[in-house]
DOVEXKE-905412 format. One record per atom (N, C-alpha, C, O): residue number from 1; residue in three letters; atom name; x, y, z. Coordinates in steps of 0.02 Angstrom, whole numbers, m for minus. Each point is the difference from the previous one (the first is absolute). Example, Ala and Ser with C-alpha at 12.3 -4.5 7.8 and 13.67 -1.06 7.14 Angstrom:
resi resn name east north up
1 ALA N 660 m284 390
1 ALA CA m45 59 0
1 ALA C 45 60 0
1 ALA O 52 m1 33
2 SER N m70 54 m69
2 SER CA 42 59 3
2 SER C m39 55 37
2 SER O 25 55 8
# end
This chain:
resi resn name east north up
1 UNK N 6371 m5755 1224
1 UNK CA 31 59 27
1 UNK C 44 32 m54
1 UNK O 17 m28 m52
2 UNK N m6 73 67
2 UNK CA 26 54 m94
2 UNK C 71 9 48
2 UNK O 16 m12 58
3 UNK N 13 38 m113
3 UNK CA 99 m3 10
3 UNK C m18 53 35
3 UNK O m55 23 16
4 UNK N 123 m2 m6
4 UNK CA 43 63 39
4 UNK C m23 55 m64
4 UNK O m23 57 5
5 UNK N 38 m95 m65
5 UNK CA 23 77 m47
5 UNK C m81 1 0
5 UNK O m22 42 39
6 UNK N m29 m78 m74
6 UNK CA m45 14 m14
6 UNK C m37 46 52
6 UNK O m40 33 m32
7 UNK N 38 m19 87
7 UNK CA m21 25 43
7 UNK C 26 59 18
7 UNK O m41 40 23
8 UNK N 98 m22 m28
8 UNK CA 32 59 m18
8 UNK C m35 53 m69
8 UNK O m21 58 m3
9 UNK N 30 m118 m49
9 UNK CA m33 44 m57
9 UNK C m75 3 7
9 UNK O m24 41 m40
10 UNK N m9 m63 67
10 UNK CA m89 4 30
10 UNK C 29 69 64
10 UNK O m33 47 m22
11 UNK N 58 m29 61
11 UNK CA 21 35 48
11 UNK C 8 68 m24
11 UNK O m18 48 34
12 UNK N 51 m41 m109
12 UNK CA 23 55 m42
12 UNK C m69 23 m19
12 UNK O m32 47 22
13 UNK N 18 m82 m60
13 UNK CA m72 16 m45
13 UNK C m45 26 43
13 UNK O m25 56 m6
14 UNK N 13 m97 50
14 UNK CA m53 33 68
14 UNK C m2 63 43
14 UNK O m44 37 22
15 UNK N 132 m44 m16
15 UNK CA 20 59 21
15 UNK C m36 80 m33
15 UNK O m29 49 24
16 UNK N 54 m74 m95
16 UNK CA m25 64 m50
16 UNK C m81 14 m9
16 UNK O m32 52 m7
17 UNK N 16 m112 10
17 UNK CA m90 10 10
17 UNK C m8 52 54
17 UNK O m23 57 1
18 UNK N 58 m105 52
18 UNK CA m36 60 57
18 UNK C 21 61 25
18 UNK O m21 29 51
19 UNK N 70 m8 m98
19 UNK CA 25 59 m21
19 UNK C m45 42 m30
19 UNK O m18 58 10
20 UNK N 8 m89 m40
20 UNK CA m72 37 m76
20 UNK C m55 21 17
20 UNK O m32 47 m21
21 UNK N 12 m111 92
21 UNK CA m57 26 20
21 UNK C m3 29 66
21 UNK O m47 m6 40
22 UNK N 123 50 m25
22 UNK CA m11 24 50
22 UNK C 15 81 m36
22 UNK O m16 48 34
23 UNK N 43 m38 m95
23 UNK CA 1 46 m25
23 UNK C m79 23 m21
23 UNK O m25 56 11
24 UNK N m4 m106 m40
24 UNK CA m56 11 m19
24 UNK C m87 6 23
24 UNK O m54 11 m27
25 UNK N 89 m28 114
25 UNK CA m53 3 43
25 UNK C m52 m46 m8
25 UNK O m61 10 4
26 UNK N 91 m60 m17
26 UNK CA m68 m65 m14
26 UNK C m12 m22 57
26 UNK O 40 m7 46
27 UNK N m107 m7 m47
27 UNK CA m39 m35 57
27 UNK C 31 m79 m2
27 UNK O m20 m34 48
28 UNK N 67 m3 m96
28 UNK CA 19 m60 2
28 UNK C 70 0 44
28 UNK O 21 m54 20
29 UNK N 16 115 m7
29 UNK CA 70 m7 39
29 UNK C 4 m53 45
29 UNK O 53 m31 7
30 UNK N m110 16 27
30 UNK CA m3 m49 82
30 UNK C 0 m67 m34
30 UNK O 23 m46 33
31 UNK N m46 33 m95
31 UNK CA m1 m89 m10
31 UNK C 64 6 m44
31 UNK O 9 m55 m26
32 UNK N 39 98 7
32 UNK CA 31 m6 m50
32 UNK C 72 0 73
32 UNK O 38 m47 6
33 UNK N m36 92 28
33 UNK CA 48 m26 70
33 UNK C m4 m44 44
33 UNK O 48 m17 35
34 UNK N m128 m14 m31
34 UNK CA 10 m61 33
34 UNK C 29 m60 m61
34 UNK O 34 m48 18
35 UNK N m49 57 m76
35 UNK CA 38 m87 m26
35 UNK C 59 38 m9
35 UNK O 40 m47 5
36 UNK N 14 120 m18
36 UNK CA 73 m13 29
36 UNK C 9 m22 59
36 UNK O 40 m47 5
37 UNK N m56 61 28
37 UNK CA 13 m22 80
37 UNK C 3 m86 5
37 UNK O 44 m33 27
38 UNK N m105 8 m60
38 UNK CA 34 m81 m29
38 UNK C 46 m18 m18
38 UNK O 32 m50 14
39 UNK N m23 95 m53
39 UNK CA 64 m28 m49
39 UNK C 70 31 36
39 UNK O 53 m15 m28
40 UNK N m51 57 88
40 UNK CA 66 13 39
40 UNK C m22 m52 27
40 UNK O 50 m36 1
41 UNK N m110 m5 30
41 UNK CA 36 m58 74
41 UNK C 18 m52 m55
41 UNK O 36 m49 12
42 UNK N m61 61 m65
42 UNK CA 36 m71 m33
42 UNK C 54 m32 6
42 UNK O 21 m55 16
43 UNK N 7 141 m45
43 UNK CA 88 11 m3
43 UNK C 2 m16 60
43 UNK O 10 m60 9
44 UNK N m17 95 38
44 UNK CA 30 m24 63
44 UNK C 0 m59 38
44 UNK O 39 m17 45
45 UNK N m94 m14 m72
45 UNK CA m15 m83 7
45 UNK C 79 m49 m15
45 UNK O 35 m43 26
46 UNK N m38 92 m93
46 UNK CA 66 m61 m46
46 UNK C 71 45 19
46 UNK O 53 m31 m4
47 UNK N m52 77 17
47 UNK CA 68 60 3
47 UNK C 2 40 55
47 UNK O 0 60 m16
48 UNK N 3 m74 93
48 UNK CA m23 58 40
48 UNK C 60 65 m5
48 UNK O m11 54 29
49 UNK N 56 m62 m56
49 UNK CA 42 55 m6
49 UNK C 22 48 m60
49 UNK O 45 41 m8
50 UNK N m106 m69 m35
50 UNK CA m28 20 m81
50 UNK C m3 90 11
50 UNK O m25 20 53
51 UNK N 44 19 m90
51 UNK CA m31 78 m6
51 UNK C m65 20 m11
51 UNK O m22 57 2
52 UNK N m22 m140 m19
52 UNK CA m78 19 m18
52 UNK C m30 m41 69
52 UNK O m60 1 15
53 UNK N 111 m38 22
53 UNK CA m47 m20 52
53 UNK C m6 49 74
53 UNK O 37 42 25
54 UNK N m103 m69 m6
54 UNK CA m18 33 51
54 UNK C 32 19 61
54 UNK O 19 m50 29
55 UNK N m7 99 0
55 UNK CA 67 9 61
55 UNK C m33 35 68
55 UNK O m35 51 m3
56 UNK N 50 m84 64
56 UNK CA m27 40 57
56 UNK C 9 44 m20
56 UNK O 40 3 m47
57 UNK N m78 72 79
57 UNK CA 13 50 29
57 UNK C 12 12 83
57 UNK O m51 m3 33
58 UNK N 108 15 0
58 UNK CA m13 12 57
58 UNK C m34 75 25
58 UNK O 14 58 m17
59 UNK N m64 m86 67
59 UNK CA m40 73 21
59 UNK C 30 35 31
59 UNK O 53 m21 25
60 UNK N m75 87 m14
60 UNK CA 37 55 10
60 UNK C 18 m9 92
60 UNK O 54 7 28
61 UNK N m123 m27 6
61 UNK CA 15 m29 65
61 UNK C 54 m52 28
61 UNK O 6 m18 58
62 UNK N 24 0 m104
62 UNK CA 43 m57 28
62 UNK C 45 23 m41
62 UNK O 49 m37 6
63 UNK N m34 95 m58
63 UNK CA 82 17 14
63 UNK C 18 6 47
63 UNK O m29 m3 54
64 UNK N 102 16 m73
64 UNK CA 49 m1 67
64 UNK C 26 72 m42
64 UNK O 16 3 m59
65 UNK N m17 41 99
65 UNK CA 42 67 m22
65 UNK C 76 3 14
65 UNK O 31 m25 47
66 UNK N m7 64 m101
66 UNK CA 91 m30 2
66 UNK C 22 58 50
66 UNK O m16 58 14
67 UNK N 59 m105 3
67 UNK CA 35 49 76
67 UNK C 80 8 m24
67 UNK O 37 m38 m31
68 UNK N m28 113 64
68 UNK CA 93 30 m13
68 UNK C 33 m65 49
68 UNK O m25 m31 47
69 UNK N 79 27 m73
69 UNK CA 54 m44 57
69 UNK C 15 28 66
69 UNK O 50 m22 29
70 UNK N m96 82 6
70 UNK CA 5 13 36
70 UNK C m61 m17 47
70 UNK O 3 10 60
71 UNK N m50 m33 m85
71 UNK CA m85 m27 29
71 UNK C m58 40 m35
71 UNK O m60 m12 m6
72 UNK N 102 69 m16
72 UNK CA m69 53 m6
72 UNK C m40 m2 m71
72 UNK O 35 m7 m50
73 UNK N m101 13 43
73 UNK CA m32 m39 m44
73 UNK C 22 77 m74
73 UNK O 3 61 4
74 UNK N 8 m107 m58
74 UNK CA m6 29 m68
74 UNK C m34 69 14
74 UNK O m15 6 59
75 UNK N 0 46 m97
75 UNK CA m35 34 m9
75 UNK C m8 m3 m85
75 UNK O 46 m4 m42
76 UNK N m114 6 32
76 UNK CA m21 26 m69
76 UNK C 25 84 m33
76 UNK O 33 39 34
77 UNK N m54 m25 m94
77 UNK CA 24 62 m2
77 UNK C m51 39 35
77 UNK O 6 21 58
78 UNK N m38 m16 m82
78 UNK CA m85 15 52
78 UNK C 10 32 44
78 UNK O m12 59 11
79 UNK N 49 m120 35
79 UNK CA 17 11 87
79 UNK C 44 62 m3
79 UNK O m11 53 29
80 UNK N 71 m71 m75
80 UNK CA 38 22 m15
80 UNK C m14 76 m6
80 UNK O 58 16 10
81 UNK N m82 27 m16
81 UNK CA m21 51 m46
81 UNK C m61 26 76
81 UNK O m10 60 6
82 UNK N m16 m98 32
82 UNK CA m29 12 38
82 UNK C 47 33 57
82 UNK O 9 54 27
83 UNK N 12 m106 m26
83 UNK CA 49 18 76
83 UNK C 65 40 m21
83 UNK O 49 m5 36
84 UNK N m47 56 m106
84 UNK CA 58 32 m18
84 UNK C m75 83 25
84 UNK O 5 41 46
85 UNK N m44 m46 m83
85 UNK CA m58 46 15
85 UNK C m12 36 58
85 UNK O m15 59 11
86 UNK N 30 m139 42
86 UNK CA m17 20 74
86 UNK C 78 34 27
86 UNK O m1 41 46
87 UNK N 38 m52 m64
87 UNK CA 59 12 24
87 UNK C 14 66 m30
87 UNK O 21 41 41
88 UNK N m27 m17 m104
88 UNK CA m5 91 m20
88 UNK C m50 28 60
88 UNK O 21 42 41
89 UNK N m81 m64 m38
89 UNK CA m38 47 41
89 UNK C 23 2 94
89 UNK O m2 45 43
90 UNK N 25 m123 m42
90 UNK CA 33 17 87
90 UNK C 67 46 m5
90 UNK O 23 30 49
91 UNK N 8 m29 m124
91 UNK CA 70 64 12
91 UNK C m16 59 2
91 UNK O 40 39 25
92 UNK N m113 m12 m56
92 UNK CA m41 56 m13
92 UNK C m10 24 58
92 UNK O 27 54 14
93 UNK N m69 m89 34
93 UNK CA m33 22 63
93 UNK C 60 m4 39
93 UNK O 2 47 40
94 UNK N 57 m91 m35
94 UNK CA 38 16 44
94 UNK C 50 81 m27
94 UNK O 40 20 41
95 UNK N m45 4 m83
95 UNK CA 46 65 m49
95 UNK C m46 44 38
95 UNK O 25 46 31
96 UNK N m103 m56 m29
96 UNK CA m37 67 4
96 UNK C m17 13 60
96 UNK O m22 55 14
97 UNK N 32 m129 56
97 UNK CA 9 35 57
97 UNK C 59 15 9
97 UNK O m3 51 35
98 UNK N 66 m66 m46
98 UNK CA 65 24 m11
98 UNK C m14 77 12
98 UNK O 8 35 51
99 UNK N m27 m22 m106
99 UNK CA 6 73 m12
99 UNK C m52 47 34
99 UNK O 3 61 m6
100 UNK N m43 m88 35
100 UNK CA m61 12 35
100 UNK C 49 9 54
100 UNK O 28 53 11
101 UNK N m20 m96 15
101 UNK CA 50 m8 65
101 UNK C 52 65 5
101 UNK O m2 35 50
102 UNK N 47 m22 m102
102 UNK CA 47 49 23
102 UNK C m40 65 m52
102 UNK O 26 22 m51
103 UNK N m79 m5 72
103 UNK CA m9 39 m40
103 UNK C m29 63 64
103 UNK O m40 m14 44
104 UNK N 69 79 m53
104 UNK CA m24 47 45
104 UNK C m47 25 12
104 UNK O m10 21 56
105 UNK N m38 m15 m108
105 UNK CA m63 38 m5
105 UNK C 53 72 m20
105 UNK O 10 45 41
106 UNK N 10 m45 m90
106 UNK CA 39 53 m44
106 UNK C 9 48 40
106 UNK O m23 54 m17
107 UNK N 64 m58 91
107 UNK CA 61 41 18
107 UNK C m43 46 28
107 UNK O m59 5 m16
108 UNK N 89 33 62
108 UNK CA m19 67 38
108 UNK C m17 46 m25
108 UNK O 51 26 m24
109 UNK N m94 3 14
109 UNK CA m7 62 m65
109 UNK C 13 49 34
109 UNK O m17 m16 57
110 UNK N 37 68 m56
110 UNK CA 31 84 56
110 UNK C m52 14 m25
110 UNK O m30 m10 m53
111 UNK N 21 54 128
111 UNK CA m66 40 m16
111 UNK C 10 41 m31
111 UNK O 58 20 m7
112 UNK N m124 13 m30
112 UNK CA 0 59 m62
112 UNK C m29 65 26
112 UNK O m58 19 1
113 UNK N 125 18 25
113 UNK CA m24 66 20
113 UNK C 84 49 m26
113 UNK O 52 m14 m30
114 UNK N m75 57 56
114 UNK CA 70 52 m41
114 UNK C 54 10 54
114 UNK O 8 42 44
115 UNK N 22 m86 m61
115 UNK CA 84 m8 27
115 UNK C 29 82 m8
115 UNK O 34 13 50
116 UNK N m36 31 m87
116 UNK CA 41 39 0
116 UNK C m21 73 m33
116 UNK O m6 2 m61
117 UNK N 0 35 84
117 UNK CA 3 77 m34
117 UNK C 12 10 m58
117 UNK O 59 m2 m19
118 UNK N m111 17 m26
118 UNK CA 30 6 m65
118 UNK C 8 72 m25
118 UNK O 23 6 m56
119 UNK N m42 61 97
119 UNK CA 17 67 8
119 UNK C m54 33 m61
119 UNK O m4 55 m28
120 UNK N m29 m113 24
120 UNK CA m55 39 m73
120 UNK C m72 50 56
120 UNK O m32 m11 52
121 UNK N 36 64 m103
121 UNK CA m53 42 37
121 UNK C m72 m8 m32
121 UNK O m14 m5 m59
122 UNK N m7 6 87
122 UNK CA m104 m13 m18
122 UNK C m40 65 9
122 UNK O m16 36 47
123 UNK N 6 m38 m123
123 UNK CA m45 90 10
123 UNK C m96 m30 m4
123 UNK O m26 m31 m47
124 UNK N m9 55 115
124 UNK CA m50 m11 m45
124 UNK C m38 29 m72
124 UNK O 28 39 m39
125 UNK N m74 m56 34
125 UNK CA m23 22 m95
125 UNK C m31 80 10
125 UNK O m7 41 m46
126 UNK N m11 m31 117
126 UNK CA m35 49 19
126 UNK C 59 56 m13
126 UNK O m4 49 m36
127 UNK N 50 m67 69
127 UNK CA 46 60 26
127 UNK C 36 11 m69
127 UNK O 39 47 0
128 UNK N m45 m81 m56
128 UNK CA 48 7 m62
128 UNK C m30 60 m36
128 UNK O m58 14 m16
129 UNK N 142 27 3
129 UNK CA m34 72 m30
129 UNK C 53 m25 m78
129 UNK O 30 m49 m23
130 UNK N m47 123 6
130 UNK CA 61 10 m61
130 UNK C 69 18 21
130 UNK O 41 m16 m42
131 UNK N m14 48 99
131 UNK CA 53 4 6
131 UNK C 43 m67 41
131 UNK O 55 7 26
132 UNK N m86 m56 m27
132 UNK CA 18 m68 m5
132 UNK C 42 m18 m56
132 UNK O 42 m44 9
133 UNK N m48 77 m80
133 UNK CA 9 1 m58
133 UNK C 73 m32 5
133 UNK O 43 33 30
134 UNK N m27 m85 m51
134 UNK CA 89 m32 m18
134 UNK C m17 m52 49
134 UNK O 3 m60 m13
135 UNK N m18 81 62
135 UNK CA 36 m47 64
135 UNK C m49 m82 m10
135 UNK O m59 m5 m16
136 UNK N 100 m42 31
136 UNK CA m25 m72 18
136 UNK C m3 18 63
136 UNK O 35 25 44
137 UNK N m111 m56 m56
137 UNK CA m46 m24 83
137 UNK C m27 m62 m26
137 UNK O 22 m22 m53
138 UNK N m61 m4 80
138 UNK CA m37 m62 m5
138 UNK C m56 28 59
138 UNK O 11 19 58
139 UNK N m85 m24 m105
139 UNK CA m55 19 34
139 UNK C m33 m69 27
139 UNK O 9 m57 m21
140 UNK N m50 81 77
140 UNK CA m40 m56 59
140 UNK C m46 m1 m8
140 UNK O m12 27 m54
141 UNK N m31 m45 77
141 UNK CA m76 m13 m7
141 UNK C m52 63 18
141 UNK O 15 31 51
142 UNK N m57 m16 m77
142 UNK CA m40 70 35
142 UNK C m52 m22 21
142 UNK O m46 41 0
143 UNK N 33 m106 24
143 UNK CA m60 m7 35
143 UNK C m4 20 54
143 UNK O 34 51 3
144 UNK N m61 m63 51
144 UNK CA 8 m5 84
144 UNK C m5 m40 12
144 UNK O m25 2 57
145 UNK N 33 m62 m76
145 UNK CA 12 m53 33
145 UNK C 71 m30 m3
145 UNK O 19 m49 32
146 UNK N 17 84 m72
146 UNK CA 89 2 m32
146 UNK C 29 26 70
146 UNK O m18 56 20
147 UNK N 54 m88 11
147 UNK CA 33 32 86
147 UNK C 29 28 m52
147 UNK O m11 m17 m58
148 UNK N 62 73 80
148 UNK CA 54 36 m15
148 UNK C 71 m29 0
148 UNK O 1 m28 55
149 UNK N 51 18 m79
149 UNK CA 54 m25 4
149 UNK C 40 34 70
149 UNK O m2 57 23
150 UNK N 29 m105 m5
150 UNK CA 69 33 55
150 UNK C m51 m2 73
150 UNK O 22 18 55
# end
């Protein structure tokens, strides 16, 4: 059985092989990571708490997710960023029935007819001579279909 160090320095070297041939796309990567993979249970044979020996992974199903001191589970940023997202758009829709809500349908409009006498006289185009000459009038329509003013 080979030392601690020797197996470390076989661990290094191997390491870099299968570095080389993962840069280099060799069809040998799979026999060159299965004998590291020897040489971590080694270590771990002789050192289980070695940096080159082999270490569970626990699966993702049997974490335990970390909880606030209040019960409520961690959030990721993720979540985080999710549920900030959802919360702009529920202040949105609640702003725009807000305003939906007190909104009049833009007020009473007064009706549009002539409140008041404006004392202007209407010549039709027919009746305009030259001794009209100086005076402001404002001419009407000469069709027949133009009612007459007044």
């Amino acid at each position: 059985m080979s030392s601690l160090e020797e197996l470390c320095t076989q661990h290094q070297a191997q390491g870099t092989l299968v570095a080389e041939l993962k840069k280099a796309k060799d069809a040998g990567v799979k026999d060159a990571v299965t004998k590291l993979l020897e040489i971590k249970k080694a270590i771990t044979a002789l050192q289980p708490d070695h940096e080159y020996a082999l270490k569970k992974k626990e699966s993702k199903k049997n974490k335990v997710k970390a909880t606030n001191p209040d019960g409520t589970p961690v959030l990721s940023k993720k979540e985080l960023r999710i549920q900030a997202k959802q919360l702009a758009a529920r202040k949105k829709a609640e702003e725009t029935a807000n305003k939906m809500a007190s909104a009049t349908n833009y007020g009473d409009a007064p009706l549009i007819q002539s409140q008041e006498i404006t004392g202007r006289q209407w010549t039709r185009l027919e009746n305009a001579s030259t001794s009209m000459n100086g005076k402001k009038s404002i001419n009407a329509c000469t069709s027949p279909h133009c009612a007459p003013p007044g």
